[in-house]
N, C-alpha and C positions, 0 to 999 in steps of 0.2 A: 369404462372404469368402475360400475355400479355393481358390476356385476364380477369384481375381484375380490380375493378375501382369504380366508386362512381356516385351518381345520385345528378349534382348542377344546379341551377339557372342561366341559360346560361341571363347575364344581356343585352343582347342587344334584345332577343326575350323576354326576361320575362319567358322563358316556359323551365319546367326542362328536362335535355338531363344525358343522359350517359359519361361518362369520364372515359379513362382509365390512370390508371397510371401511362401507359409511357408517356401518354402526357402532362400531367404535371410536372412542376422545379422540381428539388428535394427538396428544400425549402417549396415549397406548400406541397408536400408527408410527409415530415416531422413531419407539423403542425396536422396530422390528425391521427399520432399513439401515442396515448395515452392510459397508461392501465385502464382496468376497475377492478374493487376489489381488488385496490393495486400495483397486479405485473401479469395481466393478458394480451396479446392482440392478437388479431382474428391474425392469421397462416399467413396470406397472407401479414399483413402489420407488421407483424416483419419480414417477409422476407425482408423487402424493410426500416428496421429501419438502423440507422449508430450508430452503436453500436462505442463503445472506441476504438481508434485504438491500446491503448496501457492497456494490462491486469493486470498489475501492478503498484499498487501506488509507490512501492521499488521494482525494479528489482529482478527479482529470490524468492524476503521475502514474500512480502506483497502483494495476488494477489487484484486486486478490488471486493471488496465485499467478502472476505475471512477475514481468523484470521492467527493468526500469535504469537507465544510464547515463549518468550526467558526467560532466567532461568541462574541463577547466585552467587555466592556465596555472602555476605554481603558485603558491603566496596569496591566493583568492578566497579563502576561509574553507575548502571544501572537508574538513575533519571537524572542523566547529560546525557548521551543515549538517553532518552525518549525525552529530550527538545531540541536537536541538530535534532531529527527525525523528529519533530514535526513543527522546524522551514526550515528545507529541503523541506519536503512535501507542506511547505505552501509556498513555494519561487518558489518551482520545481526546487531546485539546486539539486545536485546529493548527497549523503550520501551514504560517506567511501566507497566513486567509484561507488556506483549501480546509478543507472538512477532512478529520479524521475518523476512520474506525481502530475502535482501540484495542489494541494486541500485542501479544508478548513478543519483543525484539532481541534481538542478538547481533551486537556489532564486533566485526572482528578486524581490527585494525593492525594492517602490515606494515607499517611505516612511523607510526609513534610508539617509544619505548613504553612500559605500565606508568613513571613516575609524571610521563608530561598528559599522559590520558588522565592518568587518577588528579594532577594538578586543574586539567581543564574542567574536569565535571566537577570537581569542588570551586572551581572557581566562580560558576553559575551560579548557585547555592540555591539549585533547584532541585526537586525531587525527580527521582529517577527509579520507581514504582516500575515491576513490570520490565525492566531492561539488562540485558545483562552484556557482559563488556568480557573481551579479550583481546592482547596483544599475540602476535606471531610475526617473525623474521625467516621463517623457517618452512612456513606450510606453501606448497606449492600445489596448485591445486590441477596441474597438467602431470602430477605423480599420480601414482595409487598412494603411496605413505601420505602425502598431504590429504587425497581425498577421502583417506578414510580419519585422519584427525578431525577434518571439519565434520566427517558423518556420523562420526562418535559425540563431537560435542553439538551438534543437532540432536541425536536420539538423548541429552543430558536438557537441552534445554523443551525441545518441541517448538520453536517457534513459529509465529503466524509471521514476522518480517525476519529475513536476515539482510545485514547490512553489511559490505564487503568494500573496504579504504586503504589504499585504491590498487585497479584493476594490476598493475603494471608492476607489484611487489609482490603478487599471486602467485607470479608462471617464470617458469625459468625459461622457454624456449622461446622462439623468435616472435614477437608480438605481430611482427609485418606478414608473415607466413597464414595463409588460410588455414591451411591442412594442421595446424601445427596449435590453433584457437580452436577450431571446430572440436574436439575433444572435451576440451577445456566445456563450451556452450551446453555440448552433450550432456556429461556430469552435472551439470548445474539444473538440467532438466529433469535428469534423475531427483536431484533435492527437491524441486516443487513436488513432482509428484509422491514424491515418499513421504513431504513431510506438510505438505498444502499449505505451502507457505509461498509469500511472495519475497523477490530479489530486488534490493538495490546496490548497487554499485556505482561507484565514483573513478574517472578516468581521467590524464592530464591530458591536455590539449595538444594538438601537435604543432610544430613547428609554425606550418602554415596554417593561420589558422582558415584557412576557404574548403582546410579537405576533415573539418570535424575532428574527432578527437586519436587519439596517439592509433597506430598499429594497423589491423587488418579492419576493411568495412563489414567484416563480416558480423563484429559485435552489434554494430547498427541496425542489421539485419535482424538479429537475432532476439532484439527485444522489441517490448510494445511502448516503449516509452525513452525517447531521447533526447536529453536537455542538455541546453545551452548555457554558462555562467561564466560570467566575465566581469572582470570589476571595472568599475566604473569611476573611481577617487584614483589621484594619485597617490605618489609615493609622497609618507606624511603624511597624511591627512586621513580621517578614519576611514577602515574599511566600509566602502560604497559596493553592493553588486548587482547583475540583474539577473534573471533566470529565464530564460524562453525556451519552451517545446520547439525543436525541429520538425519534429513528429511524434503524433500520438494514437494508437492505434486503435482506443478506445471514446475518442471523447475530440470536440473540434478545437482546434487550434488557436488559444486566447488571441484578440486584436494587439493586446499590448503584453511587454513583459513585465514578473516581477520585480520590484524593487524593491530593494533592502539596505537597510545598512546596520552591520554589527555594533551591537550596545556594551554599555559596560560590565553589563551581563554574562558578556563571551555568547551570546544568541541575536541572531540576526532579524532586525525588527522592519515592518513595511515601510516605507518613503512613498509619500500621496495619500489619499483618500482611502478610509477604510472600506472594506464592502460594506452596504448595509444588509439589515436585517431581510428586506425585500429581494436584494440580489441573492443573497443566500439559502429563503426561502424557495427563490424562482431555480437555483441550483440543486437542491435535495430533489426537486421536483420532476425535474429535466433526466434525470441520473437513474431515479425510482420510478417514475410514469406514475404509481400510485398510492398516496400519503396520507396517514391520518392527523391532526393535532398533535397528539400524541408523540408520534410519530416524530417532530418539529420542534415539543419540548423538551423531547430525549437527547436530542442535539445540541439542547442549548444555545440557542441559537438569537434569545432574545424575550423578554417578559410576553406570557399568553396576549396580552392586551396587543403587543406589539407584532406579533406570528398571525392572529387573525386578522389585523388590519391588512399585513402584506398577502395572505390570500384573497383579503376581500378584494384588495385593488388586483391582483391579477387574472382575477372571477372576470372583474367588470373590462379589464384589457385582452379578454378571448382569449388569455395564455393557459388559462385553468377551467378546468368544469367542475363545476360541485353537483358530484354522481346520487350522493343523498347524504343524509345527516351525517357528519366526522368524517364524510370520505372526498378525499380531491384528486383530480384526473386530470395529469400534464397533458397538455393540446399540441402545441410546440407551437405554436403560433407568432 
């Protein structure tokens, strides 16, 4: 790698020289990996790109530029969900305890008219920075005409998330059919890659529920992240729900699910014990392999007094190694 580098215009002689890499900022390295045909770039200068330090836009759900599919029975809050996600994502506040990376979102909801969307998010009377909202009855996205409305209103928006509610109001053709989703999967692949962004979608459960959520397995398949939500309160009584990964392709399988229950808020709040500061630290940790302070305060995660104490005890519980001043090294112990 030392011996890679670039031929410029040395502006004091006028006369072009060689440069290597390490001689230059890393600001200036930066400026000059850029892909060609999309998402391509020469070996030597993605070695030297600064990729995300963090691979999830939702902790453990949603890794960057992945999909993500949760699936739910009718009347269980999954559009109150989508908008509580959607407004996390775009704050970088944390949702229902996971860690967010915060980025611009685009939720396109098939099933609520604008009057009871634009009632919901005014009813939260929360900011919604960073997110942008549309209704559609109409886009189906196993067309071309639908596929290229969503990829015109992508190239309007750019998003790092799009959020799609729900699956089943998308596609006109048979949901139980493989051949007939696979399409549909295809397309949707195209949008990461065109627009490096990551997918979530919401899906109603089926019938039975022991065979996961409505239509062909092939959805299942097809992504890296698939959740479970089911309410838990009866009828009357406030909305109670839980959330469990079935599977997750990037990260291991929590012991327990989460619980929630929607406030008056119209956003769905945890039920039990908060994470602490320690758990959360011991999470950034596990995810990154390798942290600064910094790094820890940027997340908010807890007053500095409070972030060193929980490295100090993980130093001393073999989970962390402190490699030298400000820098810490997940062990996984």
């Amino acid at each position: 790698m030392s011996n890679q580098g670039l031929w410029i215009i040395d502006p004091k002689t006028n006369e072009e020289r060689f440069v290597y890499y390490h001689e230059l900022e890393d600001e200036v390295v930066q400026a000059f990996i850029k892909p060609i045909g999309g998402f391509i770039f020469p070996a030597n200068l993605f070695c030297l790109s600064r990729l995300p330090s963090a691979p999830f836009f939702v902790q453990d759900w949603l890794p960057k530029r992945g999909k993500c599919l949760l699936y739910a029975p009718s009347k269980s809050g999954k559009s109150f969900l989508c908008n509580q996600l959607a407004r996390c994502i775009g704050a970088g506040e944390e949702f229902l305890g996971k860690l967010t990376t915060r980025g611009r979102v685009l939720t396109i909801q098939f099933e609520l008219g604008e009057e009871i969307l634009q009632d919901r998010l005014q009813k939260t009377g929360k900011d919604y920075d960073n997110v942008f909202v549309g209704t559609s009855f109409s886009m189906k996205l196993d067309s071309k005409v639908g596929q290229k409305q969503l990829w015109s209103a992508l190239e309007a928006v750019k998003p790092n998330v799009l959020i799609l509610d729900p699956k089943i109001k998308m596609i006109t053709g048979d949901e139980n059919e493989s051949h007939e989703m696979q399409p549909i999967c295809d397309f949707l692949d195209t949008v990461i890659e065109g627009f490096g962004c990551s997918i979530f979608i919401t899906d109603h459960a089926g019938k039975d529920p022991t065979k996961r959520g409505r239509g062909s397995t092939i959805w299942e398949g097809w992504v890296d992240s698939y959740l479970k939500m089911k309410r838990t309160s009866k009828k009357g009584e406030p909305l109670c729900v839980e959330i469990e990964p079935e599977f997750l392709r990037h990260a291991s399988l929590p012991p327990e699910p989460v619980k929630a229950k929607l406030g008056e808020d119209f956003e769905f709040h945890l039920i039990g014990p908060v994470q602490t500061i320690k758990q959360s630290v011991e999470d950034v940790l596990e995810v990154s392999s390798v942290v600064t302070p910094k790094d820890l305060f940027d997340l908010h995660l807890g007053s500095s007094t409070s972030v060193y104490k929980a490295l100090e005890e993980l130093v001393n519980e073999g989970k962390v190694n402190k490699v030298e001043r400000g820098i810490y090294k997940w062990l996984g112990k």
